[in-house]
Biopython code that builds the backbone (N, CA, C, O; Angstrom):
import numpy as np
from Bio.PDB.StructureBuilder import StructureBuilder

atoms = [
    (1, "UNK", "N", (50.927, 47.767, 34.237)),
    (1, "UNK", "CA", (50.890, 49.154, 33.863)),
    (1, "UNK", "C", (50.785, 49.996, 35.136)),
    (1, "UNK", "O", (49.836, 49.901, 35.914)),
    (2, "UNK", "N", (51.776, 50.790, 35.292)),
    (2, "UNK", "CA", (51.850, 52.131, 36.517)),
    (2, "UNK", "C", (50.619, 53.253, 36.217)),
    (2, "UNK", "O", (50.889, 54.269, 35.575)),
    (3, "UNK", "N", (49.534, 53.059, 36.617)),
    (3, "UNK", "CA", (48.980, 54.392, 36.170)),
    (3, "UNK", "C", (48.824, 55.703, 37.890)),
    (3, "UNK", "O", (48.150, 55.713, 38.920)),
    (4, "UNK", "N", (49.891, 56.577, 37.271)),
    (4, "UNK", "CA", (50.199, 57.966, 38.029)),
    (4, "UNK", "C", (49.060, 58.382, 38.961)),
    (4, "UNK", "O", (47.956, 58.265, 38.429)),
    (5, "UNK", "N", (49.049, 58.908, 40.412)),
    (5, "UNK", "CA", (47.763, 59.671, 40.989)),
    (5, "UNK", "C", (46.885, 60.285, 40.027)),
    (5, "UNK", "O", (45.700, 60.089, 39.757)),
    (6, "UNK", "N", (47.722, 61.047, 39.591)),
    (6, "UNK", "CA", (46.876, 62.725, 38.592)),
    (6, "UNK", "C", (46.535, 61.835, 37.292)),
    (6, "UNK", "O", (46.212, 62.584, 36.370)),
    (7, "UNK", "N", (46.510, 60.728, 36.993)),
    (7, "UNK", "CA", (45.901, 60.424, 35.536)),
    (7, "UNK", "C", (44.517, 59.776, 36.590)),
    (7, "UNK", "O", (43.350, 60.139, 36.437)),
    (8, "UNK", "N", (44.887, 58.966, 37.435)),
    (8, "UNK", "CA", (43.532, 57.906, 38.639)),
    (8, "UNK", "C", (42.776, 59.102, 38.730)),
    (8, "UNK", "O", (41.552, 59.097, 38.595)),
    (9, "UNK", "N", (43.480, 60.197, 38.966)),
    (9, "UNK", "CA", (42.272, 61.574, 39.537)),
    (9, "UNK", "C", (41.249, 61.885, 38.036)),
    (9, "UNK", "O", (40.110, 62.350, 37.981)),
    (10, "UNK", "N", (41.872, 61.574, 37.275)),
    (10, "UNK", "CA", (41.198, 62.705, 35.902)),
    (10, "UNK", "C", (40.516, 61.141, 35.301)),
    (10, "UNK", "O", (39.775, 61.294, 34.330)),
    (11, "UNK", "N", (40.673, 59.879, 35.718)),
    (11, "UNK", "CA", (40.319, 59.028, 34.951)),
    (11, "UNK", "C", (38.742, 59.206, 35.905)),
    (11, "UNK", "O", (37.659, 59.492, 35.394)),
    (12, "UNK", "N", (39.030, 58.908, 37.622)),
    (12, "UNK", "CA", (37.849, 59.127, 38.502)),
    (12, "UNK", "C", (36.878, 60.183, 37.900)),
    (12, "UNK", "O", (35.663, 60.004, 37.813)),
    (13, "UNK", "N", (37.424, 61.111, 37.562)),
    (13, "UNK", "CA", (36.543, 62.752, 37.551)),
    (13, "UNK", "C", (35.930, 61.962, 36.010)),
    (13, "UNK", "O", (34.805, 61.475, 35.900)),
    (14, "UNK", "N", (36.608, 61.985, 35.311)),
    (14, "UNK", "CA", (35.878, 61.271, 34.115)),
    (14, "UNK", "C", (34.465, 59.939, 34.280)),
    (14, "UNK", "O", (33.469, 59.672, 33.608)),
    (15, "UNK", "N", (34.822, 59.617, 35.011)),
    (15, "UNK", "CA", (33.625, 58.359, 35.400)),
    (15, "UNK", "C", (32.315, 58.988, 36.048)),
    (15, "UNK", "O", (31.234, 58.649, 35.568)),
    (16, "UNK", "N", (32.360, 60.195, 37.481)),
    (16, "UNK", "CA", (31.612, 61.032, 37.906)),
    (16, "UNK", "C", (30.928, 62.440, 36.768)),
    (16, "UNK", "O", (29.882, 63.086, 36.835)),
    (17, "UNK", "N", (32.246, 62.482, 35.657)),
    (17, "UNK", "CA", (31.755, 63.117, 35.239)),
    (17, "UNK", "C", (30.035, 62.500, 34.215)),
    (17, "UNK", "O", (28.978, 63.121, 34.106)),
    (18, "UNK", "N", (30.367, 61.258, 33.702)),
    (18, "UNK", "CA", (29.460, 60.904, 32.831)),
    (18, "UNK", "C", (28.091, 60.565, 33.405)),
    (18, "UNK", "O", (26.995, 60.895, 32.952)),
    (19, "UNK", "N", (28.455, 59.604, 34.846)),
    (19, "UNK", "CA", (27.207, 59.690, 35.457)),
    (19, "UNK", "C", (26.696, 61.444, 35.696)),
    (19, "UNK", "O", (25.503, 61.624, 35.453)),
    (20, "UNK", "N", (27.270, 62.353, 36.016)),
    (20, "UNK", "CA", (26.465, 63.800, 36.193)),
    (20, "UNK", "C", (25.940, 63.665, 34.795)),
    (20, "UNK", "O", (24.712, 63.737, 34.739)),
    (21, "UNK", "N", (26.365, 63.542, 34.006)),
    (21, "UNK", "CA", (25.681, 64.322, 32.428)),
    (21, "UNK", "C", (24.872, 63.447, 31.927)),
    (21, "UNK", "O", (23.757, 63.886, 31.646)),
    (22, "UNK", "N", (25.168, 61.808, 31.621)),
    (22, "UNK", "CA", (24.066, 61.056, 30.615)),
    (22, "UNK", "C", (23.000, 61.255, 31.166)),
    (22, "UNK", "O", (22.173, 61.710, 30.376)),
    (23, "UNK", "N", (22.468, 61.062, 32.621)),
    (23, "UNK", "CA", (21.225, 60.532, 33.114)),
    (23, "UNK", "C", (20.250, 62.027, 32.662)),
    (23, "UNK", "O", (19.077, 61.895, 32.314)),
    (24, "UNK", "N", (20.732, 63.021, 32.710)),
    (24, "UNK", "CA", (20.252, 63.838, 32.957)),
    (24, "UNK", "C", (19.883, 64.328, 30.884)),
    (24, "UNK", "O", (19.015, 65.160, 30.620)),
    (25, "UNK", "N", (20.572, 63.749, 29.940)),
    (25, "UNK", "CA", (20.305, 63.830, 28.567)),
    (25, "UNK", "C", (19.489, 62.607, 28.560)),
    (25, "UNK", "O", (19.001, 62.601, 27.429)),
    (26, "UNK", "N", (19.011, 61.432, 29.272)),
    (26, "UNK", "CA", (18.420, 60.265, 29.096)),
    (26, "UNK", "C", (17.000, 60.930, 29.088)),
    (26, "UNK", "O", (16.148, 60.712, 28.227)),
    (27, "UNK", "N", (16.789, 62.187, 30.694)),
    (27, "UNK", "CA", (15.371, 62.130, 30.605)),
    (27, "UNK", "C", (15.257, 63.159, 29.116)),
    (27, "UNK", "O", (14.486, 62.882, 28.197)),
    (28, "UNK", "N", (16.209, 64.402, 29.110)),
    (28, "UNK", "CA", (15.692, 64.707, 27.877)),
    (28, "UNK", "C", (15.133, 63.888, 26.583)),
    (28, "UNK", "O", (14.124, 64.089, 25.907)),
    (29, "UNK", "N", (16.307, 62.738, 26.464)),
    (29, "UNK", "CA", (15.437, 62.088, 25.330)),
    (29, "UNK", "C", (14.527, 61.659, 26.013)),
    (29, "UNK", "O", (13.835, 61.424, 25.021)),
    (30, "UNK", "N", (13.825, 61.305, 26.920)),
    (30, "UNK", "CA", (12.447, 60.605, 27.266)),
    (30, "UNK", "C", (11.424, 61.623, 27.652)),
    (30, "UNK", "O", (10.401, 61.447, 28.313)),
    (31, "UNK", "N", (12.001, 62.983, 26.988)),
    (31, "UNK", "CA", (10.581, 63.520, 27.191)),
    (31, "UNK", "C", (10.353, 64.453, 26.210)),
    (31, "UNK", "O", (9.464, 65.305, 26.190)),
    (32, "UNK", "N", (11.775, 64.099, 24.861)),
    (32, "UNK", "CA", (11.572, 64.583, 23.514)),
    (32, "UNK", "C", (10.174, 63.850, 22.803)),
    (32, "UNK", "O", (9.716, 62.710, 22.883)),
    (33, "UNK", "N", (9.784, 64.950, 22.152)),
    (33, "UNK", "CA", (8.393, 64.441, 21.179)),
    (33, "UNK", "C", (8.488, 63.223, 20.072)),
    (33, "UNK", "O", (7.658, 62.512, 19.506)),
    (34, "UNK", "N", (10.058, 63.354, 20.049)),
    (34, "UNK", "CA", (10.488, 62.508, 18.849)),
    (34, "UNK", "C", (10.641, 60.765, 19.417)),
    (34, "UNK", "O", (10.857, 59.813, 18.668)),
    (35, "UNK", "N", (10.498, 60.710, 20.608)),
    (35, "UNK", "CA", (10.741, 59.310, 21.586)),
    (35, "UNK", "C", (9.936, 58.511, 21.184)),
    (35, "UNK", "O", (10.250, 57.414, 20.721)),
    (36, "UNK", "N", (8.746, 58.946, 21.299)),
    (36, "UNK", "CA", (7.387, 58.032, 21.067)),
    (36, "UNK", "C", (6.159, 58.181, 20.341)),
    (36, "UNK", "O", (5.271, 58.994, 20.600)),
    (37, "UNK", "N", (6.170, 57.292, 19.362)),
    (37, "UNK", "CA", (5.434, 57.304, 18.217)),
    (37, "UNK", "C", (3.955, 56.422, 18.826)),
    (37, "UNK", "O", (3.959, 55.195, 18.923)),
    (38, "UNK", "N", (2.641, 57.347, 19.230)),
    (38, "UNK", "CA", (1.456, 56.366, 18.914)),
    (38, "UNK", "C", (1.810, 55.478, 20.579)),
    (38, "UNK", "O", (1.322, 54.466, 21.084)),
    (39, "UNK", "N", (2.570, 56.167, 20.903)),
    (39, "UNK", "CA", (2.672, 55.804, 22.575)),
    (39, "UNK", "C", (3.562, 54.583, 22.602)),
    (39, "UNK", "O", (3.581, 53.959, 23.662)),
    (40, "UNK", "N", (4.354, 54.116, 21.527)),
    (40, "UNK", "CA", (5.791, 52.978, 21.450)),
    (40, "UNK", "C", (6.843, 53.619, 21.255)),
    (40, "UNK", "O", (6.681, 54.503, 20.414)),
    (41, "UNK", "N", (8.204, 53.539, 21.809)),
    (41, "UNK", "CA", (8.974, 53.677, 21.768)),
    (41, "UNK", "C", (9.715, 54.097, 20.060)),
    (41, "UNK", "O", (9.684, 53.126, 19.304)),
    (42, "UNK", "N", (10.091, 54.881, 19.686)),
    (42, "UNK", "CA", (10.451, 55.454, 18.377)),
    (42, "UNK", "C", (12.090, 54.732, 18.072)),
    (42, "UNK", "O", (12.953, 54.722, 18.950)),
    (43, "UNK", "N", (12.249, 54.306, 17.042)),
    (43, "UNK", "CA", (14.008, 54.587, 16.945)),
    (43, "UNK", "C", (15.107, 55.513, 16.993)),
    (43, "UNK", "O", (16.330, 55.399, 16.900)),
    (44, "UNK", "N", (14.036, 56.779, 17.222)),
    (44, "UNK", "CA", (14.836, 57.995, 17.762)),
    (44, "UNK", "C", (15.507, 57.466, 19.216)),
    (44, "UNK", "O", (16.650, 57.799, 19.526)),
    (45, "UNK", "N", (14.773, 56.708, 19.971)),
    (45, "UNK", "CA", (14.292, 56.233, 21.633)),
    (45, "UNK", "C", (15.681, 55.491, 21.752)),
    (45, "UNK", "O", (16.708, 55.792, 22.361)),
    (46, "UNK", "N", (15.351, 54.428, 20.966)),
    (46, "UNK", "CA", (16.295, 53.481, 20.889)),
    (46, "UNK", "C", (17.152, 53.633, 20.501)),
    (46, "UNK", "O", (17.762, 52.656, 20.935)),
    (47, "UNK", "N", (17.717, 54.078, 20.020)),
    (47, "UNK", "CA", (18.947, 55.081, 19.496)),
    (47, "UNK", "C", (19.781, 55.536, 20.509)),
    (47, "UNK", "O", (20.858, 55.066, 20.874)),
    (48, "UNK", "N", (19.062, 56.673, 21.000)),
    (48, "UNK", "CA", (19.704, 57.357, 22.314)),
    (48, "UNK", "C", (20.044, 56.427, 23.419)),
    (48, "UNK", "O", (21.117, 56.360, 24.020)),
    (49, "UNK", "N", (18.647, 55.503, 23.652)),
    (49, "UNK", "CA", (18.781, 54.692, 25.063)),
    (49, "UNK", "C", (20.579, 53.709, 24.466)),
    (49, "UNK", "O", (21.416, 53.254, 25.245)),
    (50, "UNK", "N", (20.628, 53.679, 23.243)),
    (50, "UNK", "CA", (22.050, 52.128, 23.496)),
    (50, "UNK", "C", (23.082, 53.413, 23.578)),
    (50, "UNK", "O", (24.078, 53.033, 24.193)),
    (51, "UNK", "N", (23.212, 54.811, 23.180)),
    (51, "UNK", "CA", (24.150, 55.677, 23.065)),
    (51, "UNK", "C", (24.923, 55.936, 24.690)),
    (51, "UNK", "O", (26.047, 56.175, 25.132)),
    (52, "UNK", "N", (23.225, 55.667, 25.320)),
    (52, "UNK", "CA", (23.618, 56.271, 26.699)),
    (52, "UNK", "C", (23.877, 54.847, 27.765)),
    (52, "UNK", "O", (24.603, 54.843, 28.760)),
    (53, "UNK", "N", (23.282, 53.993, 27.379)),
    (53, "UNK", "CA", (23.970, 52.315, 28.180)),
    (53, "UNK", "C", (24.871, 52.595, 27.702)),
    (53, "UNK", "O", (25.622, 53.042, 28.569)),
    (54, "UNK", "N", (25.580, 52.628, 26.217)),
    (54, "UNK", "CA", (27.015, 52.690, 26.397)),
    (54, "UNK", "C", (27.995, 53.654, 26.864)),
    (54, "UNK", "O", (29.218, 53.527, 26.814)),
    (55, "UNK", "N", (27.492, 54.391, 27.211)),
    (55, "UNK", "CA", (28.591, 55.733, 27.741)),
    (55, "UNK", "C", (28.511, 55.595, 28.998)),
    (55, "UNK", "O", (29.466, 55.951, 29.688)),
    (56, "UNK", "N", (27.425, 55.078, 29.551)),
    (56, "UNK", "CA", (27.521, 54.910, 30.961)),
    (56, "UNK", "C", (28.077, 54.194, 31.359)),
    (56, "UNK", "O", (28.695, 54.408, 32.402)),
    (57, "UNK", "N", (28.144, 52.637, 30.530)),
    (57, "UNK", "CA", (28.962, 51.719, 30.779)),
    (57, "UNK", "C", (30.539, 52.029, 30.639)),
    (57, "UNK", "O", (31.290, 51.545, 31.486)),
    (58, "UNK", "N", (30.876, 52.536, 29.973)),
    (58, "UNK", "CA", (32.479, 53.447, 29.428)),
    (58, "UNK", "C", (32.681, 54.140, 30.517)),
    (58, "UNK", "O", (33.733, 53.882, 31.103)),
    (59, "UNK", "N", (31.862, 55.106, 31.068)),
    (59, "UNK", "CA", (32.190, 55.651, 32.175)),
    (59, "UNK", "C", (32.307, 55.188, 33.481)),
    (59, "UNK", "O", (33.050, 55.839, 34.215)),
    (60, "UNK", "N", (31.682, 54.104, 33.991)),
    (60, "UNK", "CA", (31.457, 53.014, 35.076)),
    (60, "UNK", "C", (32.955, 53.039, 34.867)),
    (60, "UNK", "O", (33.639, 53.707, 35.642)),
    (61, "UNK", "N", (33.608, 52.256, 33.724)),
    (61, "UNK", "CA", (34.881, 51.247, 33.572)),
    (61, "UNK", "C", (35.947, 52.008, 33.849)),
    (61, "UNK", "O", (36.937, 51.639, 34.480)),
    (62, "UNK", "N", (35.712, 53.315, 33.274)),
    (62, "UNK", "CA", (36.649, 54.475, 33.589)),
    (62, "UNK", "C", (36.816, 54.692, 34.916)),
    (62, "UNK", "O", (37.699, 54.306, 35.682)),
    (63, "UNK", "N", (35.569, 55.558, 35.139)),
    (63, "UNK", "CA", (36.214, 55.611, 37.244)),
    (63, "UNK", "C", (35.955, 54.434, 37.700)),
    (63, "UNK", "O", (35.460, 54.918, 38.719)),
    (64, "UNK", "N", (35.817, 53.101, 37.903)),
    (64, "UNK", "CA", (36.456, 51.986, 38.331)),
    (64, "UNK", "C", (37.838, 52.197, 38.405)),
    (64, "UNK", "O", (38.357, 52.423, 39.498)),
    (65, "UNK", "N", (38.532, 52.148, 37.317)),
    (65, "UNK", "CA", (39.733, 52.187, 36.724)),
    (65, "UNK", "C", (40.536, 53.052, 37.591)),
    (65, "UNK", "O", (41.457, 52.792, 38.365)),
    (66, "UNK", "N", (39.926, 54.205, 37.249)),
    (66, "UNK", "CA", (40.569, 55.479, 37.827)),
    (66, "UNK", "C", (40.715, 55.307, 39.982)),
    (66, "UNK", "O", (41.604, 55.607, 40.780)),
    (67, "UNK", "N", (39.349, 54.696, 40.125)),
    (67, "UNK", "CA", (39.354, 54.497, 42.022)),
    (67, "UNK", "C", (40.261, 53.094, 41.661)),
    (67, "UNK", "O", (41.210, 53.125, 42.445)),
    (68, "UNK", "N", (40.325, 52.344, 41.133)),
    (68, "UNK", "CA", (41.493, 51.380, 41.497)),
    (68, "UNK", "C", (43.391, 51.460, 41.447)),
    (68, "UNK", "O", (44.314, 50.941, 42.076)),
    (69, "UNK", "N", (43.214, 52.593, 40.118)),
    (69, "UNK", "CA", (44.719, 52.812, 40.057)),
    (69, "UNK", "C", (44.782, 54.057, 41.512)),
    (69, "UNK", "O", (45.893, 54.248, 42.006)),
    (70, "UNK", "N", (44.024, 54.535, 41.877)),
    (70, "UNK", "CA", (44.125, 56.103, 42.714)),
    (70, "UNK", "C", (44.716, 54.928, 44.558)),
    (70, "UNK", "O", (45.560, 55.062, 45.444)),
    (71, "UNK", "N", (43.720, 54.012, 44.245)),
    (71, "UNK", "CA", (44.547, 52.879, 45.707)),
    (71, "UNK", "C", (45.551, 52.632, 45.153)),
    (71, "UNK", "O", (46.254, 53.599, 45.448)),
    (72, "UNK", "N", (46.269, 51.838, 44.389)),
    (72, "UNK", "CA", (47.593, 51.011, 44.268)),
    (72, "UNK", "C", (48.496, 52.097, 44.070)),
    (72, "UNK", "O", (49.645, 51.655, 44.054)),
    (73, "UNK", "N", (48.459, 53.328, 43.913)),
    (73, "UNK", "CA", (49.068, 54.246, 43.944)),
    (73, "UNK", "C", (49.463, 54.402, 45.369)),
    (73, "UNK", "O", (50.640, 54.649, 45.632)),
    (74, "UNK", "N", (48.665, 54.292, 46.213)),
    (74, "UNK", "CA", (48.712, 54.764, 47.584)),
    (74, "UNK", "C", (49.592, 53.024, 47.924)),
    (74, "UNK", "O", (50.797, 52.877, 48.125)),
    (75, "UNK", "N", (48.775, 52.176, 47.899)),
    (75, "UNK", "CA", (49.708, 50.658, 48.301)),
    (75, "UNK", "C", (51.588, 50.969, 47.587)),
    (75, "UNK", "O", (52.594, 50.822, 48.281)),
    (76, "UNK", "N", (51.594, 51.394, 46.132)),
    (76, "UNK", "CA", (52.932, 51.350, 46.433)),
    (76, "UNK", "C", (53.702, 52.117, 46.630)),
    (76, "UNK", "O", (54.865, 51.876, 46.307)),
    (77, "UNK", "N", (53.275, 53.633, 47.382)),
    (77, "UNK", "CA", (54.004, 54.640, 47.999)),
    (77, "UNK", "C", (54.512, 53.863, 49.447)),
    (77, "UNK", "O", (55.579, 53.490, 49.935)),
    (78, "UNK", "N", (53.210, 53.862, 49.776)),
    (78, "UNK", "CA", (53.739, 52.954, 51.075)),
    (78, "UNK", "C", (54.945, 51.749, 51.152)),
    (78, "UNK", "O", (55.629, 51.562, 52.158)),
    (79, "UNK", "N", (55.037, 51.178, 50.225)),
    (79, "UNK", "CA", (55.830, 49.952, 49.852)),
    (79, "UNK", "C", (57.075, 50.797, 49.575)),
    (79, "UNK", "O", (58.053, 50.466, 50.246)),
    (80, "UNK", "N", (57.198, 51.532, 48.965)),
    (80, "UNK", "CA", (58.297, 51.951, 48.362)),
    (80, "UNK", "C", (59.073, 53.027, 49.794)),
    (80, "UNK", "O", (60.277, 53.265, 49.894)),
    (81, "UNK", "N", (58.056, 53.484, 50.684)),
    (81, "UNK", "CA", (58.557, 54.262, 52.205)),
    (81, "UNK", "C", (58.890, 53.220, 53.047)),
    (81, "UNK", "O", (59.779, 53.317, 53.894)),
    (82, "UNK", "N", (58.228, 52.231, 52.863)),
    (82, "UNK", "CA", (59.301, 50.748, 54.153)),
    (82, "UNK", "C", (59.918, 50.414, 53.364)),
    (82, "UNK", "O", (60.708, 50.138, 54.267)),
    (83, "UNK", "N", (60.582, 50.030, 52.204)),
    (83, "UNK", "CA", (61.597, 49.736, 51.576)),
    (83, "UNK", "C", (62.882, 50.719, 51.615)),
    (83, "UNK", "O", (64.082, 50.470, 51.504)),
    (84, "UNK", "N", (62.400, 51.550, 51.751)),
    (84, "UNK", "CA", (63.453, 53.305, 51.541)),
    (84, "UNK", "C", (64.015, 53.002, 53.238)),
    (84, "UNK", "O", (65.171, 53.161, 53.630)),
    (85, "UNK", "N", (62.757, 52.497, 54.122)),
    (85, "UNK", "CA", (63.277, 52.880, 55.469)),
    (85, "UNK", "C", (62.984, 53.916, 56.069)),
    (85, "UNK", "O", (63.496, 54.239, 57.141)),
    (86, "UNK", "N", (61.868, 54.770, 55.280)),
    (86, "UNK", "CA", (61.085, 56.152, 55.780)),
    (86, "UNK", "C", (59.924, 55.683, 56.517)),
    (86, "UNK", "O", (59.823, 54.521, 56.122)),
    (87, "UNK", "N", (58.950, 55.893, 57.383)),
    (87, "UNK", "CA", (58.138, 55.961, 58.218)),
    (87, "UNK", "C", (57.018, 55.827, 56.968)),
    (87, "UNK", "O", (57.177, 56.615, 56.035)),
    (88, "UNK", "N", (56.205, 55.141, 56.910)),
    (88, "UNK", "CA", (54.793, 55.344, 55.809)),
    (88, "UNK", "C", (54.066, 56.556, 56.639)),
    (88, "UNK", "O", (53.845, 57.627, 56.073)),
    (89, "UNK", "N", (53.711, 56.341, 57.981)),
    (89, "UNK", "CA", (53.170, 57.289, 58.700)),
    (89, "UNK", "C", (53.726, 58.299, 59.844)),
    (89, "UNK", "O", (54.588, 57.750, 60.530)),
    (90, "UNK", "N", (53.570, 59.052, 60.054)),
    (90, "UNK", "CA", (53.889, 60.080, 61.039)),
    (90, "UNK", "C", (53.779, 58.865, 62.643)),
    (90, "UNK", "O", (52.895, 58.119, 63.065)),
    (91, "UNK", "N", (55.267, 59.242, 63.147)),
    (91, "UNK", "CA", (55.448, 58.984, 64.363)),
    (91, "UNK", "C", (55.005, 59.861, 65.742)),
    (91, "UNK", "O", (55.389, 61.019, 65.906)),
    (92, "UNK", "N", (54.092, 59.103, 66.769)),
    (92, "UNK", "CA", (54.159, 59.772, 67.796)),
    (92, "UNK", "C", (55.005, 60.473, 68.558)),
    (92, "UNK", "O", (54.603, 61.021, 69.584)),
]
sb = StructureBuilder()
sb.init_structure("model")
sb.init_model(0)
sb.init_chain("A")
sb.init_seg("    ")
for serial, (resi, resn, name, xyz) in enumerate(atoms, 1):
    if name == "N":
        sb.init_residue(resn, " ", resi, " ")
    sb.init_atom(name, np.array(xyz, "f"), 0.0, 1.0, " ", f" {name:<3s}", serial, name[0])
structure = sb.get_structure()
């Protein structure tokens, strides 16, 4: 599968985006009233905590994804400029 710069860019921004946002709804739930019952963890708690392992994990896989297609993008420009017979880089 070819995946394009501008999809690697928006898949990356997607991965940065989730780490900016879950961690920061994690402490909210951990410092909602509804978290902890009698000083144990509530199923409100547990709830949120697998909502947010999994989105974080989704998002990890995403910008992985996104920083790996954003290189092979770059590997086969280059490939495709020595094949053409164009310079990959600027000559002295």
């Amino acid at each position: 599968m070819v995946i394009t710069r501008r999809w690697a860019v928006f898949l990356t921004a997607v991965g940065v985006w989730t780490w900016l946002i879950w961690p920061r709804f994690a402490l909210a739930i951990y410092r909602d009233d509804r978290s902890f019952v009698d000083g144990a963890p509530a199923a409100f708690f547990w709830i949120h905590a697998l909502l947010i392992a999994a989105s974080l994990t989704i998002g990890t896989v995403v910008g992985v994804l996104g920083v790996r297609a954003w290189r092979a993008s770059g590997r086969r420009r280059i490939a495709e400029e020595s094949v053409a017979g164009t310079p990959s880089r600027p000559q002295d």
